[in-house]
Biotite code that builds the C-alpha atoms (Angstrom):
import biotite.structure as struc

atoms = struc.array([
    struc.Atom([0.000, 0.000, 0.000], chain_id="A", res_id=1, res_name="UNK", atom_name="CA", element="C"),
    struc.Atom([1.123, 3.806, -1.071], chain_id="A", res_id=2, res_name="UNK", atom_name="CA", element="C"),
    struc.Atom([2.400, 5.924, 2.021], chain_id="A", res_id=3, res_name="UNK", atom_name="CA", element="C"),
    struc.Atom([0.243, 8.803, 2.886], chain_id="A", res_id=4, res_name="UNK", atom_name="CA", element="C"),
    struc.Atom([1.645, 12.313, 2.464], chain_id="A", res_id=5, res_name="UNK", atom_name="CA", element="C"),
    struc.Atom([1.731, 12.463, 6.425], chain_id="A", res_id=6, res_name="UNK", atom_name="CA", element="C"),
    struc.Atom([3.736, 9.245, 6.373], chain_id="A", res_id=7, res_name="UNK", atom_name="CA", element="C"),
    struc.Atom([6.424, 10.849, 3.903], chain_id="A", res_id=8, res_name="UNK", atom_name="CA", element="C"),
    struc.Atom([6.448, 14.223, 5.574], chain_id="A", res_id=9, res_name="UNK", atom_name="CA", element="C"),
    struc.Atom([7.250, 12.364, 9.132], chain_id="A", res_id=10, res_name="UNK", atom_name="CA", element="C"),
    struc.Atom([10.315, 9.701, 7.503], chain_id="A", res_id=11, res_name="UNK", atom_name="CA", element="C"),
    struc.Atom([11.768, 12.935, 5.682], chain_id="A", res_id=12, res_name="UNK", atom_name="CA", element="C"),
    struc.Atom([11.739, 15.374, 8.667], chain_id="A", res_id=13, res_name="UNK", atom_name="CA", element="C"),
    struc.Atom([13.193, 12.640, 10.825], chain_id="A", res_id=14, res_name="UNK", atom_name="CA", element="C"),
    struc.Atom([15.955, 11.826, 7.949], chain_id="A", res_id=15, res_name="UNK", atom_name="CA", element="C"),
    struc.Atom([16.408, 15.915, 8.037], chain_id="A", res_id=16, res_name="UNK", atom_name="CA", element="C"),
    struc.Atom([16.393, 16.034, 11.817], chain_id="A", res_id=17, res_name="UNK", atom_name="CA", element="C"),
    struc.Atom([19.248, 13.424, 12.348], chain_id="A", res_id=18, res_name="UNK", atom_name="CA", element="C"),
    struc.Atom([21.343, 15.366, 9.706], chain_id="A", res_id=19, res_name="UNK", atom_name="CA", element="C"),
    struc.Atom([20.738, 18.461, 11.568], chain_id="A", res_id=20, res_name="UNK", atom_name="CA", element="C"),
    struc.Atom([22.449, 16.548, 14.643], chain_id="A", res_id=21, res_name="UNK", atom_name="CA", element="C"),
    struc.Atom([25.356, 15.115, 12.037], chain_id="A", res_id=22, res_name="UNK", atom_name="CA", element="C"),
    struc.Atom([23.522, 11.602, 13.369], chain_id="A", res_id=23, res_name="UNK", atom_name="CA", element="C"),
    struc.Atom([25.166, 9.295, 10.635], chain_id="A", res_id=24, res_name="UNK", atom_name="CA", element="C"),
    struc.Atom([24.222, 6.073, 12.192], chain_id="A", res_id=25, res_name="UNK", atom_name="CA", element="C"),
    struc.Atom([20.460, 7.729, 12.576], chain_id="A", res_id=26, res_name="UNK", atom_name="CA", element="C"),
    struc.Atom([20.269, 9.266, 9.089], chain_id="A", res_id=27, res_name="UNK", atom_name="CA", element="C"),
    struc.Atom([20.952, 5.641, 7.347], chain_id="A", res_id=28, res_name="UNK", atom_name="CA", element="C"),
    struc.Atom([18.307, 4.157, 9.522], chain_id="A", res_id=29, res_name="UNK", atom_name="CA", element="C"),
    struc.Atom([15.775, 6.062, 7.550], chain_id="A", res_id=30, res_name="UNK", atom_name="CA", element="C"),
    struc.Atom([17.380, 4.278, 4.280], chain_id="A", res_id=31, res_name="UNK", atom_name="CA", element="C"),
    struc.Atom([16.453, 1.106, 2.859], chain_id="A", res_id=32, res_name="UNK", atom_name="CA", element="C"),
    struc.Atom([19.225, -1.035, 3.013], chain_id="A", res_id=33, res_name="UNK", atom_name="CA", element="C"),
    struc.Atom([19.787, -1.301, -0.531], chain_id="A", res_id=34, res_name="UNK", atom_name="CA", element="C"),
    struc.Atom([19.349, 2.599, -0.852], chain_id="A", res_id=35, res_name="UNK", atom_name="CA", element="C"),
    struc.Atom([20.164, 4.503, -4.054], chain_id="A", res_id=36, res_name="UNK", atom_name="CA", element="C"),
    struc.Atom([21.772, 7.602, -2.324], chain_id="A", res_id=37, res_name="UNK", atom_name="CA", element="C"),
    struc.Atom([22.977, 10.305, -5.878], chain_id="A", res_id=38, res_name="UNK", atom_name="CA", element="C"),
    struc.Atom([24.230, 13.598, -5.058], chain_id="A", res_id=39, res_name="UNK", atom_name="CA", element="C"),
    struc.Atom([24.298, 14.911, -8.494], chain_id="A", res_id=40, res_name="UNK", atom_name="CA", element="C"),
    struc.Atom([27.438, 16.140, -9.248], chain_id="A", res_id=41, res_name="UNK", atom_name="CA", element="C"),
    struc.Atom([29.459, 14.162, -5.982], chain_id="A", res_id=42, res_name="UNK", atom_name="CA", element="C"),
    struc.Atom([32.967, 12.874, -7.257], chain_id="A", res_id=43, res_name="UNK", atom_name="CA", element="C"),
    struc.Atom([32.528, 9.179, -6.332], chain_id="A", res_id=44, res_name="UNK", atom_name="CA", element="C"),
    struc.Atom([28.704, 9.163, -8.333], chain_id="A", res_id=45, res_name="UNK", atom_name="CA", element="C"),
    struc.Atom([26.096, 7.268, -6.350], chain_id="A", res_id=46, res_name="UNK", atom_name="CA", element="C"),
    struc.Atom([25.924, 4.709, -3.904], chain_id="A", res_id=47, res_name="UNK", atom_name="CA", element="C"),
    struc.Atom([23.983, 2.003, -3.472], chain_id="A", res_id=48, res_name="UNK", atom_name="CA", element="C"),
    struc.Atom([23.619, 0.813, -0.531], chain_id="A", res_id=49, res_name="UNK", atom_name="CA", element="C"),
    struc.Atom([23.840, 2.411, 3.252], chain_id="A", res_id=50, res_name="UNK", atom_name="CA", element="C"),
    struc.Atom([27.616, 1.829, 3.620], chain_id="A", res_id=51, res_name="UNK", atom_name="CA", element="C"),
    struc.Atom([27.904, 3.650, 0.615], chain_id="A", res_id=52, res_name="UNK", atom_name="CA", element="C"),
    struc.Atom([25.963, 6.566, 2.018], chain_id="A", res_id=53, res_name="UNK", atom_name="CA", element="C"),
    struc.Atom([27.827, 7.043, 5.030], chain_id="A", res_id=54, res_name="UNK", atom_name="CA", element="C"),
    struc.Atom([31.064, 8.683, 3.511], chain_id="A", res_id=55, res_name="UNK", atom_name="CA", element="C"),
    struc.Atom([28.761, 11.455, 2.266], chain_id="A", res_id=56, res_name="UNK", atom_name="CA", element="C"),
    struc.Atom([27.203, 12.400, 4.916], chain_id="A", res_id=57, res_name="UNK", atom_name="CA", element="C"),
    struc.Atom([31.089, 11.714, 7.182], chain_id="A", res_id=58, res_name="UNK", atom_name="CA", element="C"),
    struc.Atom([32.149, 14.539, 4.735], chain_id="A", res_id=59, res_name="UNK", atom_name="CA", element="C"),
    struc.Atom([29.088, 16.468, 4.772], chain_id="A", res_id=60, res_name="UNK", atom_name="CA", element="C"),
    struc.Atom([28.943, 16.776, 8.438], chain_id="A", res_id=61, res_name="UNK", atom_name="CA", element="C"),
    struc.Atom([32.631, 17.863, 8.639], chain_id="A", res_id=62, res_name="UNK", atom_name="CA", element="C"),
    struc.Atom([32.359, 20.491, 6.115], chain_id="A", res_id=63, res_name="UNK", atom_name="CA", element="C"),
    struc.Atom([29.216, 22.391, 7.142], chain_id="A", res_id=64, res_name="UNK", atom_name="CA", element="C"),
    struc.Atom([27.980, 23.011, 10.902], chain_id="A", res_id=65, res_name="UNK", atom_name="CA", element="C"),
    struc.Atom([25.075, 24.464, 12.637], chain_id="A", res_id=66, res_name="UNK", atom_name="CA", element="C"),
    struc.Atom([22.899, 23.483, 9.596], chain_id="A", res_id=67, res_name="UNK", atom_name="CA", element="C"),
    struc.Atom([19.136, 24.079, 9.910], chain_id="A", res_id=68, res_name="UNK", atom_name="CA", element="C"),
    struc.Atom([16.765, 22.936, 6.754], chain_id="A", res_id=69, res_name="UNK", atom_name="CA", element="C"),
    struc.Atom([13.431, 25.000, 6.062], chain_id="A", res_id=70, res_name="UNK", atom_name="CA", element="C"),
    struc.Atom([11.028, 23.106, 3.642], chain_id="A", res_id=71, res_name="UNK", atom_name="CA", element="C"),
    struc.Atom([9.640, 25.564, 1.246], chain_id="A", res_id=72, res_name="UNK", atom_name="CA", element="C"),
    struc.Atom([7.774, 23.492, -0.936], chain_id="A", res_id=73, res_name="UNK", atom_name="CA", element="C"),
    struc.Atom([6.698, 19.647, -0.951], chain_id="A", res_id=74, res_name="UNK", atom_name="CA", element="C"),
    struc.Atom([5.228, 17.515, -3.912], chain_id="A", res_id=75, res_name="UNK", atom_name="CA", element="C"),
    struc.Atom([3.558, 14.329, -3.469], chain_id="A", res_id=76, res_name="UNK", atom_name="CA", element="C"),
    struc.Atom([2.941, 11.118, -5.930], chain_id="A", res_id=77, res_name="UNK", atom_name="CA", element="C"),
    struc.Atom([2.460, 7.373, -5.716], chain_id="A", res_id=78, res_name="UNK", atom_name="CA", element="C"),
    struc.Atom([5.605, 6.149, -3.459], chain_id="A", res_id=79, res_name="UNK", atom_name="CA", element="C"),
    struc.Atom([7.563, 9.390, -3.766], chain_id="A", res_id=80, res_name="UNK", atom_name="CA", element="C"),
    struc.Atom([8.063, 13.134, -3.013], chain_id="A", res_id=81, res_name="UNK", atom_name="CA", element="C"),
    struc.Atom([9.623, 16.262, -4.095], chain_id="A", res_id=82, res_name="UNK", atom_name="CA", element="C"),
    struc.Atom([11.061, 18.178, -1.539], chain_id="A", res_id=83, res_name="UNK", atom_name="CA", element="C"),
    struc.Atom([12.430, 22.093, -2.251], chain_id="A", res_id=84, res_name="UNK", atom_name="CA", element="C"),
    struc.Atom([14.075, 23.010, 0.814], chain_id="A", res_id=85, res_name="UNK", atom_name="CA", element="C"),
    struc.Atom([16.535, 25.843, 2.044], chain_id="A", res_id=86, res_name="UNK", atom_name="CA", element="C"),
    struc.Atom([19.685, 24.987, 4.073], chain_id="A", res_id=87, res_name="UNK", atom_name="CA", element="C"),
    struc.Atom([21.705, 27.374, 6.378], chain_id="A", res_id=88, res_name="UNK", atom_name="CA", element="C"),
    struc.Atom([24.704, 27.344, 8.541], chain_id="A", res_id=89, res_name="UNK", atom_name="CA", element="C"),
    struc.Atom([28.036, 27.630, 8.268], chain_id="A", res_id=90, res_name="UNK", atom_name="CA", element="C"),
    struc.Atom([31.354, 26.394, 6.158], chain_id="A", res_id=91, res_name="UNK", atom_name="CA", element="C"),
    struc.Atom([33.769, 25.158, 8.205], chain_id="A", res_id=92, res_name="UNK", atom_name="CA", element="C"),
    struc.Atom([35.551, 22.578, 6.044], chain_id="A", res_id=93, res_name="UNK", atom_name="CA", element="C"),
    struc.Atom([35.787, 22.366, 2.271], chain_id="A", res_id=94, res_name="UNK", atom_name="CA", element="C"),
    struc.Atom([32.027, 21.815, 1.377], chain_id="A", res_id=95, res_name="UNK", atom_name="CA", element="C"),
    struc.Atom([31.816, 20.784, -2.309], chain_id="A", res_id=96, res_name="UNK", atom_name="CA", element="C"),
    struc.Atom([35.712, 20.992, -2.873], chain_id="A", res_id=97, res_name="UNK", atom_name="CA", element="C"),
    struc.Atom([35.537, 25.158, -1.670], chain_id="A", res_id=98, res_name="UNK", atom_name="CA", element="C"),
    struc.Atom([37.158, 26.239, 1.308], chain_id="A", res_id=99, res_name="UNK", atom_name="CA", element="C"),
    struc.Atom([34.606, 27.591, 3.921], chain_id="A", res_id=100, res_name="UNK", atom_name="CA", element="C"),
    struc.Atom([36.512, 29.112, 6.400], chain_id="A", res_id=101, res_name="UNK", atom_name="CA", element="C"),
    struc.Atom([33.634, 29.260, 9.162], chain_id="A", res_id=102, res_name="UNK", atom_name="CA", element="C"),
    struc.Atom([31.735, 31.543, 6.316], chain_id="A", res_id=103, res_name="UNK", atom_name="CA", element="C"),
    struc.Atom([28.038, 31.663, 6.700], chain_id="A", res_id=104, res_name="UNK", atom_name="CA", element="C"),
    struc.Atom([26.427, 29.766, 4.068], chain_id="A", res_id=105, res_name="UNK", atom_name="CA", element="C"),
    struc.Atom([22.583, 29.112, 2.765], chain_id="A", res_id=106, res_name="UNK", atom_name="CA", element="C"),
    struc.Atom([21.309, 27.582, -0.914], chain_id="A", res_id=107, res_name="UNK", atom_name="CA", element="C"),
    struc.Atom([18.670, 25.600, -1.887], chain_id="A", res_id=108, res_name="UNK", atom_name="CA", element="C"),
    struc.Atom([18.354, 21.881, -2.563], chain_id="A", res_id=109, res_name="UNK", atom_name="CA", element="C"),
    struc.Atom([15.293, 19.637, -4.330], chain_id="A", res_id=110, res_name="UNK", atom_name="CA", element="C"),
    struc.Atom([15.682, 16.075, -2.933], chain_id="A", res_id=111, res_name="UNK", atom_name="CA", element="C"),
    struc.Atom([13.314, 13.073, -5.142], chain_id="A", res_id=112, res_name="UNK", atom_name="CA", element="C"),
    struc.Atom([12.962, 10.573, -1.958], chain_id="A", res_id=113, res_name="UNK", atom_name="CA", element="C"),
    struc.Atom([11.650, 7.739, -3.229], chain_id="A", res_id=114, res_name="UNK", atom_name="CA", element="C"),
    struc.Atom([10.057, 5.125, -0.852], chain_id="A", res_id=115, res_name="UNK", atom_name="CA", element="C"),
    struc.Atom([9.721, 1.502, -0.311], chain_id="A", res_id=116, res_name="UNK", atom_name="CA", element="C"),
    struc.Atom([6.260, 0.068, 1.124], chain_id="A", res_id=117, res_name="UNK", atom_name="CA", element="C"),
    struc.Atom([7.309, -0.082, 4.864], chain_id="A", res_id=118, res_name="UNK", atom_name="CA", element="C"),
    struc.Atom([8.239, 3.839, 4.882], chain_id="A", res_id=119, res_name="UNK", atom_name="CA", element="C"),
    struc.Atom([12.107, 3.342, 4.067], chain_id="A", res_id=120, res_name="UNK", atom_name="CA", element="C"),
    struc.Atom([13.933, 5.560, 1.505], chain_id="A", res_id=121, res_name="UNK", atom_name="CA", element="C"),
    struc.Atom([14.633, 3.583, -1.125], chain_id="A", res_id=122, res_name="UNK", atom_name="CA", element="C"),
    struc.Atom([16.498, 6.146, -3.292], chain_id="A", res_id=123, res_name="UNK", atom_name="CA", element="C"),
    struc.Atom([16.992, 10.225, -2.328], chain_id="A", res_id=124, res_name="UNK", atom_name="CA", element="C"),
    struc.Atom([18.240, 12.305, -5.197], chain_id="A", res_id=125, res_name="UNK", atom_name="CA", element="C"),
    struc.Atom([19.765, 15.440, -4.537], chain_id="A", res_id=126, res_name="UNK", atom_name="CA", element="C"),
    struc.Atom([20.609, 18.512, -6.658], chain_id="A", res_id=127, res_name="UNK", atom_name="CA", element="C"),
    struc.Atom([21.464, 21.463, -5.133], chain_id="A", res_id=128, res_name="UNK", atom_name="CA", element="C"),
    struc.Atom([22.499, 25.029, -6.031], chain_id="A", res_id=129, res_name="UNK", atom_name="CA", element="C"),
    struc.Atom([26.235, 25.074, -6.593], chain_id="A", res_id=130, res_name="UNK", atom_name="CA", element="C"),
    struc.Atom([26.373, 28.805, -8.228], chain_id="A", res_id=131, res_name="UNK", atom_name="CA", element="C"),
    struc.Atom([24.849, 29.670, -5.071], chain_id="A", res_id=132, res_name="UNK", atom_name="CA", element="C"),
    struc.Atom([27.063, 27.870, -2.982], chain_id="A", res_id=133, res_name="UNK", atom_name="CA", element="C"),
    struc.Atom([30.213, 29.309, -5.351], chain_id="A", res_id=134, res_name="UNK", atom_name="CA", element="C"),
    struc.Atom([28.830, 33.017, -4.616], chain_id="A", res_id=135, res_name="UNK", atom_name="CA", element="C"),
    struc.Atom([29.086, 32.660, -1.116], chain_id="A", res_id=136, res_name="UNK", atom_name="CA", element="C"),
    struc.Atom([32.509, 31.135, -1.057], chain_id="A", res_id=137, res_name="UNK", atom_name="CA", element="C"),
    struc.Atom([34.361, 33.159, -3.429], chain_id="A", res_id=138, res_name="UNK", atom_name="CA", element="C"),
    struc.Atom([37.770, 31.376, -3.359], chain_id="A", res_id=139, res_name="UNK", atom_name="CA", element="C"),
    struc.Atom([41.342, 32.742, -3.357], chain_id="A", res_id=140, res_name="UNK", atom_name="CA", element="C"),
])
């Protein structure tokens, strides 16, 4: 049976809430274990299964800090959801191969969670606004 918009709202702001405490272990909880985790655009392409996920989020976590994610706009179909979301906080490592230097930092992202039939995330695409990002982080 289909999850229920209130069903994919709750997994995905408990998936957002453990990232907001850099949670690792409680972040790939919320994915299947067979996941299909793509940042577009990271350098080792996407994984596909939870081990795989956990060196993104290891180097997300020590590259940005005090991260806080506002949803701005949800979209809902059979087994998935499009989430358009702003993050904040701040740079304090090299975040997307740029060096934050504590710098203040806020972009959006639209994540395509997709879901298996017990509530799991079977696949989260991410694409996020690098231009933004690049602004914000001018380099040299």
């Amino acid at each position: 049976m289909a999850l229920t918009r209130e069903e994919m709202d709750r997994k995905i702001d408990e998936h957002f809430s453990f990232e907001a405490r850099d949670d690792i272990d409680g972040v790939l909880a919320t994915l299947a274990p067979d996941v299909e985790h793509d940042i577009v655009g990271w350098p080792t392409g996407p994984a596909h299964d939870r081990a795989g996920a956990r060196g993104f989020y290891k180097a997300l976590f020590a590259d940005l800090s005090d991260g806080q994610v506002q949803n701005l706009k949800r979209y809902y179909g059979d087994g998935f959801m499009v989430d358009e979301s702003l993050w904040s906080g701040k740079a304090v490592g090299t975040p997307f191969g740029l060096e934050g230097k504590g710098r203040p930092l806020e972009f959006r992202l639209l994540h395509v969670f997709e879901f298996t039939d017990k509530g799991d995330i079977q696949r989260e695409n991410v694409w996020l606004d690098l231009a933004a990002i690049m602004r914000q982080l001018p380099q040299g």
